[in-house]
C-alpha positions in Angstrom: 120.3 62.8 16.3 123.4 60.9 15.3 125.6 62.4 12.7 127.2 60.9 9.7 130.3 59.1 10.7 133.3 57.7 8.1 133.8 54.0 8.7 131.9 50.8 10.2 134.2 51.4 13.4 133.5 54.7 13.7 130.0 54.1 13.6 130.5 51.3 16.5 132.1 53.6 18.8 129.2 56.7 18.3 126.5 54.1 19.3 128.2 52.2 21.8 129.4 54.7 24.0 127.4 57.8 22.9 123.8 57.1 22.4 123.0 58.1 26.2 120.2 60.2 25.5 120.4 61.7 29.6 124.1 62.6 28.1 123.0 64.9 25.7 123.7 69.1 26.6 122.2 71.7 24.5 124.4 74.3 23.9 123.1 78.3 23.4 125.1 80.6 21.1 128.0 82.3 22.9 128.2 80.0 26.2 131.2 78.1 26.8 131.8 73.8 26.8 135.1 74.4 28.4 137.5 76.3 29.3 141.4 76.5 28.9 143.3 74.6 31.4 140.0 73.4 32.8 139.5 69.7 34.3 138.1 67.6 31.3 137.5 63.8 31.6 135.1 64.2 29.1 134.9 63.2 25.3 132.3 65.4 23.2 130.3 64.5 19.6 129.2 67.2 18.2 125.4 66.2 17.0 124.1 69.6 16.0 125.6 73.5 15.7 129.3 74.5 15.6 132.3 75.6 17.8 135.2 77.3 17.9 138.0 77.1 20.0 140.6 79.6 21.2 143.8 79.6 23.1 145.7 82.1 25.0 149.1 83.8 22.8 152.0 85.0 24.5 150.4 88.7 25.1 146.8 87.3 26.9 145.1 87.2 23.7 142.9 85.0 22.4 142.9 83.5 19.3 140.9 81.1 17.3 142.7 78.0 16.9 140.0 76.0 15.5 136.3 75.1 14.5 133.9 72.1 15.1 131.5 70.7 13.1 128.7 68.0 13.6 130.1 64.4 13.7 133.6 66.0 15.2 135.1 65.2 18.5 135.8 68.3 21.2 138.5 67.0 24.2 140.1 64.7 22.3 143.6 65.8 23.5 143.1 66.0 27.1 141.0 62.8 27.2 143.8 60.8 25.9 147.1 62.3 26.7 146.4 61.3 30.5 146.5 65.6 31.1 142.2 65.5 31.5 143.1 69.5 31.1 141.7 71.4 28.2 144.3 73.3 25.9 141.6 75.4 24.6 138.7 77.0 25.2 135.7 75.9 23.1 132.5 78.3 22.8 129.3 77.7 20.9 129.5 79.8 17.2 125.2 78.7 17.1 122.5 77.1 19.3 124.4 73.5 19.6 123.8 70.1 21.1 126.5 67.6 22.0 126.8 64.5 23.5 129.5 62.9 25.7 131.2 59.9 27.2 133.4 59.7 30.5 137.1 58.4 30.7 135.8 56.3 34.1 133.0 54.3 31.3 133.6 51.0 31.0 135.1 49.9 27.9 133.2 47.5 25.5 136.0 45.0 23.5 135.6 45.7 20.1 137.0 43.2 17.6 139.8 42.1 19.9 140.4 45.9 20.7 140.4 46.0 24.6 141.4 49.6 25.2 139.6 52.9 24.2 143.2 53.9 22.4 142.9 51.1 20.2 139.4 51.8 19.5 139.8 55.4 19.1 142.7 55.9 17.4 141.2 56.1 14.1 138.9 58.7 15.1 141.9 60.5 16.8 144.1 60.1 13.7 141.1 61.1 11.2 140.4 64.2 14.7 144.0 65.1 13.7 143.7 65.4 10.5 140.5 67.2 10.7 142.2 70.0 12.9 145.1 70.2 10.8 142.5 71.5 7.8 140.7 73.2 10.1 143.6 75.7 11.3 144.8 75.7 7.3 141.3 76.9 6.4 141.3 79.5 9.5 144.7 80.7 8.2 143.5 81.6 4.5 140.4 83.4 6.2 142.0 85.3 8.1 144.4 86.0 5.4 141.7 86.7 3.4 140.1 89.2 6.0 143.1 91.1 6.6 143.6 91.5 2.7 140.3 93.1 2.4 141.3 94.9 6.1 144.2 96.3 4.2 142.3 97.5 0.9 139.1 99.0 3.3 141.5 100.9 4.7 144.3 102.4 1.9 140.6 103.2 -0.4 139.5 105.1 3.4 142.8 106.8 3.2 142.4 107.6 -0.8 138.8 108.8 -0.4 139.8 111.0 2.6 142.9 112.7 0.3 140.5 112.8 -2.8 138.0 115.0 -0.5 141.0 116.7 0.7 142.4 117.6 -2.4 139.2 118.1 -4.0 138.0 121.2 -1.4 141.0 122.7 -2.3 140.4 123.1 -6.2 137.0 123.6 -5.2 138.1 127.1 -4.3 140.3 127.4 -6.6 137.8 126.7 -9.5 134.9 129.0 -7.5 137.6 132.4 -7.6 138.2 131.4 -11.6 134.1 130.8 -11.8 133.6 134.5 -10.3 136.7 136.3 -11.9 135.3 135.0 -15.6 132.0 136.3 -14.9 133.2 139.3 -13.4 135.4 140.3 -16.7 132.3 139.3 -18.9 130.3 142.1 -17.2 132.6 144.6 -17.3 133.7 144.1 -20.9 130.7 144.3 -21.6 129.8 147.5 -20.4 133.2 148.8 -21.4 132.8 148.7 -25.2 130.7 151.9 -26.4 130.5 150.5 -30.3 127.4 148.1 -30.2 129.0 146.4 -33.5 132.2 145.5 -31.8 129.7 144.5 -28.7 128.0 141.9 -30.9 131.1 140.3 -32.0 131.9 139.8 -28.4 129.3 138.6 -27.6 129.1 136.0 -30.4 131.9 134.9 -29.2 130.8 134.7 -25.4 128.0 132.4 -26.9 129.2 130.5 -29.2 132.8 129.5 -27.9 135.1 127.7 -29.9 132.4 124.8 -31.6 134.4 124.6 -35.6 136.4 121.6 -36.9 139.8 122.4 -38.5 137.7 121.2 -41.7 135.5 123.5 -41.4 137.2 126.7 -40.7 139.3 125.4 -44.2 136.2 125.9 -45.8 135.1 129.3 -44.5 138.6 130.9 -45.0 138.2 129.3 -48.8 135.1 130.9 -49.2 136.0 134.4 -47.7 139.0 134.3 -50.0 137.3 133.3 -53.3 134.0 135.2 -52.5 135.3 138.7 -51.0 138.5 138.2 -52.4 140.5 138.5 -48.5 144.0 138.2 -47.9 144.9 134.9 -46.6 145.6 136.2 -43.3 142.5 138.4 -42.9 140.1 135.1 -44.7 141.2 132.8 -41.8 140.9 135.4 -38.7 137.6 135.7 -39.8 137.2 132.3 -40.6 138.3 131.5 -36.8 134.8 133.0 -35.6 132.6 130.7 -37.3 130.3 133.8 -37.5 127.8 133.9 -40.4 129.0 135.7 -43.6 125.9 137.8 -43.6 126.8 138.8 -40.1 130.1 140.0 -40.3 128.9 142.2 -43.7 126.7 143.6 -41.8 128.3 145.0 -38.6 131.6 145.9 -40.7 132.0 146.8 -44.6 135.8 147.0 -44.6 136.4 143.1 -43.4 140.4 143.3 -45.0 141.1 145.9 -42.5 138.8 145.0 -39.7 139.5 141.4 -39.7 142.3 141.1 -37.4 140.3 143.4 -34.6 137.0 141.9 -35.5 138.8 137.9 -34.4 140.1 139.8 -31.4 137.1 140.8 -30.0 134.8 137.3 -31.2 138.2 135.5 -28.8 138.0 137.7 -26.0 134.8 136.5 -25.6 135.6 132.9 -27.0 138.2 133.0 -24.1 135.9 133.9 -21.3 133.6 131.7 -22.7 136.1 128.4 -22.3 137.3 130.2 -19.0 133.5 129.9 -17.9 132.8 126.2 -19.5 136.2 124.9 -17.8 135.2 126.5 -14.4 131.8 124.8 -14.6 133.0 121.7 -15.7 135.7 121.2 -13.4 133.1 122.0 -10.4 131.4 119.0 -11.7 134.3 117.0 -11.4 135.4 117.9 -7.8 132.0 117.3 -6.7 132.4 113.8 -8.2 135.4 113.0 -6.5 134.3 114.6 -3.5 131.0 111.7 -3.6 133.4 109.1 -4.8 135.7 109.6 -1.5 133.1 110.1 1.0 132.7 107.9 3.5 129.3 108.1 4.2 126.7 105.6 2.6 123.7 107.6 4.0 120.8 107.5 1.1 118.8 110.9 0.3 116.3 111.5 -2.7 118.2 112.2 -5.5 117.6 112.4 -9.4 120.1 109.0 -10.9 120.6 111.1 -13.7 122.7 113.9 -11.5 124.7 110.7 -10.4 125.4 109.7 -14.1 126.8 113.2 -15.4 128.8 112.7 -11.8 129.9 109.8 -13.6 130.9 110.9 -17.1 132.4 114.1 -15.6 135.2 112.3 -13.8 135.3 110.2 -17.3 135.7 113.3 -19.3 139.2 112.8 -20.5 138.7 108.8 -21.4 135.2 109.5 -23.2 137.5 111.8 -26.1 138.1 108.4 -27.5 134.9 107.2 -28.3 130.9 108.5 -29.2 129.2 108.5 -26.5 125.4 109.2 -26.9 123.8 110.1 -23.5 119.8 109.5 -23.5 118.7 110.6 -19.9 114.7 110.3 -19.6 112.9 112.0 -17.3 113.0 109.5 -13.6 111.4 109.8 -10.4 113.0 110.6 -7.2 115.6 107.7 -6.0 116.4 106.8 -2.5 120.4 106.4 -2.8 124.3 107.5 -1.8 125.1 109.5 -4.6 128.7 108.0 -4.3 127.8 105.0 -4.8 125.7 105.4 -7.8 128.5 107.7 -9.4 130.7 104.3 -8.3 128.4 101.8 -10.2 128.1 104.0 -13.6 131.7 105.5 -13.1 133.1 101.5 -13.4 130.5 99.9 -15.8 131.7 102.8 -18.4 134.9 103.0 -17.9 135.0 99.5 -19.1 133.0 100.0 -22.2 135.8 102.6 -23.1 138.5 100.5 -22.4 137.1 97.2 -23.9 136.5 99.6 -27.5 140.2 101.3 -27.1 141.6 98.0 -27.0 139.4 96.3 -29.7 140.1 99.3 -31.7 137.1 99.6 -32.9 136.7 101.9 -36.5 133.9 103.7 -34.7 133.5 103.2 -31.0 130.1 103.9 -29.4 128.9 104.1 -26.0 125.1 104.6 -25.1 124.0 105.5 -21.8 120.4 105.5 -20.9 117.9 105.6 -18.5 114.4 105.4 -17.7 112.0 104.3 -15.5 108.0 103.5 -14.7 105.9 103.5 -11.8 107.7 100.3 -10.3 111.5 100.8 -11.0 114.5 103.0 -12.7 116.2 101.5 -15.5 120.2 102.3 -16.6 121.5 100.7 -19.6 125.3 101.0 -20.7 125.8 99.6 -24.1 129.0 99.2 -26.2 130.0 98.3 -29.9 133.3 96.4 -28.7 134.2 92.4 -29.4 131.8 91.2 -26.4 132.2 89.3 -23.7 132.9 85.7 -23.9 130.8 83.2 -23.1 132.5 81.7 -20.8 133.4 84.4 -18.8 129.6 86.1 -18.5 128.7 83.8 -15.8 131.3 84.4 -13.8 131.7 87.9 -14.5 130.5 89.3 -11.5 132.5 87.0 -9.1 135.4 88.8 -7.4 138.8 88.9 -9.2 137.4 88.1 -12.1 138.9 90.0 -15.0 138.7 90.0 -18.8 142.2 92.0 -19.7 142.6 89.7 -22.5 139.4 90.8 -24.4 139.9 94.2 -23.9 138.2 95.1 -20.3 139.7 95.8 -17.0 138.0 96.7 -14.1 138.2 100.3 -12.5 139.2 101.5 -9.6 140.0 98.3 -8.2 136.1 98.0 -7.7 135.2 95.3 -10.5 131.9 94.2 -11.7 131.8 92.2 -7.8 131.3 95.4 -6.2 129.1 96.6 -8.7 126.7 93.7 -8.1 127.1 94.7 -4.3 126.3 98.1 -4.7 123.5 97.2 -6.7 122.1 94.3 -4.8 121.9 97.0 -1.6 119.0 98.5 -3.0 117.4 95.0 -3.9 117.9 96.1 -7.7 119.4 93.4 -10.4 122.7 93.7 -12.6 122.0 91.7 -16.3 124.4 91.2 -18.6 123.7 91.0 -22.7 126.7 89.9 -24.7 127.6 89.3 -28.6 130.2 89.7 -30.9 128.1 92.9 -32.2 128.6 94.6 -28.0 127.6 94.1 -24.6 124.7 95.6 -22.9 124.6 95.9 -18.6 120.9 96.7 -18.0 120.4 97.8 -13.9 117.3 97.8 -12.6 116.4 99.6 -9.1 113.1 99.3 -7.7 111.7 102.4 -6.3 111.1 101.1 -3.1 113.7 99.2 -1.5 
């Protein structure tokens, strides 16, 4: 086929000297057209496929200089510079066909034009041009490439520290695990008085769960009720234990309030020794899944990879109410890093689009199910929205929405996200208003 060509002339010189059909050479992927410093009398048209063309750099190597398209010229240098040598060599990027003419054909006068120069040198002017963009273009992509080269490698070298540093809390957090236990056990069996026991043990259970407010009102109410000393109302009033309780396992509370708070945070103590231990497991398993390397898929439960999630969130999610409704799910076939990665960035936005709208009551729901078909996550917010104009284009790389309040984490953005998401055929939707946004993920069970 003849391809498109810009002008009248243009046109006039691709049917007068190539419409041969016996000059027509298919081209397979990966075989060469010529070589660098090769003999070339010859003028190609591309007619179908693409090329690219490399030449040799002061150490040996090659590098791509440019690309050819249908309707582009390949030779055009060395078939009129008089050199008939190619200055690059030119390898099929796709199954291609071309077409050529010879520098020996005779030459056809064309509106008092008499040479092939004259003829040609639109086409080798608009050829020049042509190359010119084409290098530019080549520049930015590989520009582009080594970027992304650049940021592969420094979030290789993060995720590699991150597991480094997170094996060595890991044992840090396992000895504190152990020793809290340990002390539990034998304070527990070290205390002959089942009263004082009890209170211990409330302690151990209950932890440290009252509001400033509300230990206010239980000191009130120990002084106006039992008449208490200030001091001995509010150590008692630091337990949050029943006022039935305490009357019963002690009958002189004025005297045995100070030991009485002692014991209840002993075991409150061990009980937020035990809780932090726990919790920061959780988190160095997170980090440890967010730095691996490895994007092999296993059975896993999504809702294991959401608490992942909010774990390593743990400090942001103090600002806002976040209500998690986990239902039960069947077994997913995914990298539990990458799942922590998708619900790790979509919520982290939520709280930072409601810290900066500064909303009066900031809420963040998080909630799964799933049917026979697919699993379904949905994070939802209370915050300004998204605007309009921004929603189509909000999962496009570099896309960001600072201004309203949201900024992407972990240099991943919502573009990775999709990515992620899109890898196990699944589907990203986005609900705005002014009332909140809502991103709704669905991931069909078999994929």
């Amino acid at each position: 086929m003849i391809p498109n060509v810009q002008s009248e002339d243009a046109k006039w010189v691709v049917e007068t000297y190539f419409s041969n059909p016996e000059r027509k050479i298919s081209i397979k992927k990966g075989e060469v057209l010529l070589k660098e410093d090769q003999i070339n009398n010859r003028l190609f048209l591309v007619l179908d496929g693409k090329f690219s063309g490399s030449v040799t750099d002061d150490k040996g190597n090659q590098q791509e200089a440019f690309r050819t398209f249908p309707g582009k010229y390949i030779g055009l240098h060395s078939f009129f510079s008089g050199s008939f040598t190619s200055i690059a060599t030119v390898r099929a990027m796709s199954d291609s066909e071309v077409v050529f003419m010879e520098r020996h054909d005779p030459v056809v006068p064309y509106k008092g034009r008499l040479t092939l120069e004259e003829q040609f040198m639109p086409i080798v002017v608009f050829g020049l041009v042509n190359r010119q963009q084409s290098e530019l273009n080549l520049f930015k992509e590989k520009e582009a490439t080594y970027k992304k080269l650049i940021e592969h490698e420094k979030q290789a070298s993060l995720g590699k520290m991150a597991a480094g540093i997170a094996h060595e809390l890991n044992n840090a957090v396992a000895v504190l695990f152990s020793s809290a236990n340990w002390l539990i056990e034998k304070i527990a069996h070290t205390w002959q008085d089942q009263k004082e026991t009890a209170i211990f043990e409330a302690g151990l259970l209950s932890g440290r769960h009252l509001s400033s407010r509300e230990k206010r009102e239980l000191q009130k109410m120990w002084q106006s009720k039992h008449s208490l000393s200030s001091t001995a109302a509010k150590a008692l009033a630091q337990t949050g234990l029943p006022e039935q309780t305490l009357l019963r396992l002690n009958n002189n509370l004025e005297k045995s309030s100070e030991r009485l708070n002692m014991l209840w945070e002993i075991g409150a103590s061990l009980n937020d020794m035990r809780t932090a231990s726990q919790h920061a497991k959780h988190v160095v398993k997170s980090v440890k899944l967010l730095g691996a390397k490895s994007t092999d898929r296993e059975r896993l439960n999504i809702n294991e990879s959401i608490e992942n999630a909010l774990a390593l969130l743990s400090t942001k999610v103090k600002t806002v109410n976040l209500e998690a409704d986990l239902g039960q799910l069947p077994v997913f076939s995914a990298n539990m890093g990458e799942m922590v990665q998708v619900w790790l960035n979509l919520t982290k936005n939520a709280i930072e689009a409601l810290n900066s709208a500064k909303s009066a009551d900031p809420k963040i729901n998080v909630k799964s199910y799933g049917d026979t078909k697919k699993i379904y996550v949905e994070i939802s917010d209370n915050g300004p929205g998204i605007p309009s104009e921004l929603q189509k284009a909000i999962f496009e790389p570099d896309v960001t929405t600072k201004k309203t309040g949201m900024s992407f984490g972990l240099g991943l953005g919502l573009a990775i996200v999709k990515r992620i998401v899109s890898s196990y055929n699944g589907k990203v939707k986005l609900t705005s208003s002014e009332s909140g946004s809502t991103f709704k993920i669905s991931l069909p069970l078999e994929h």
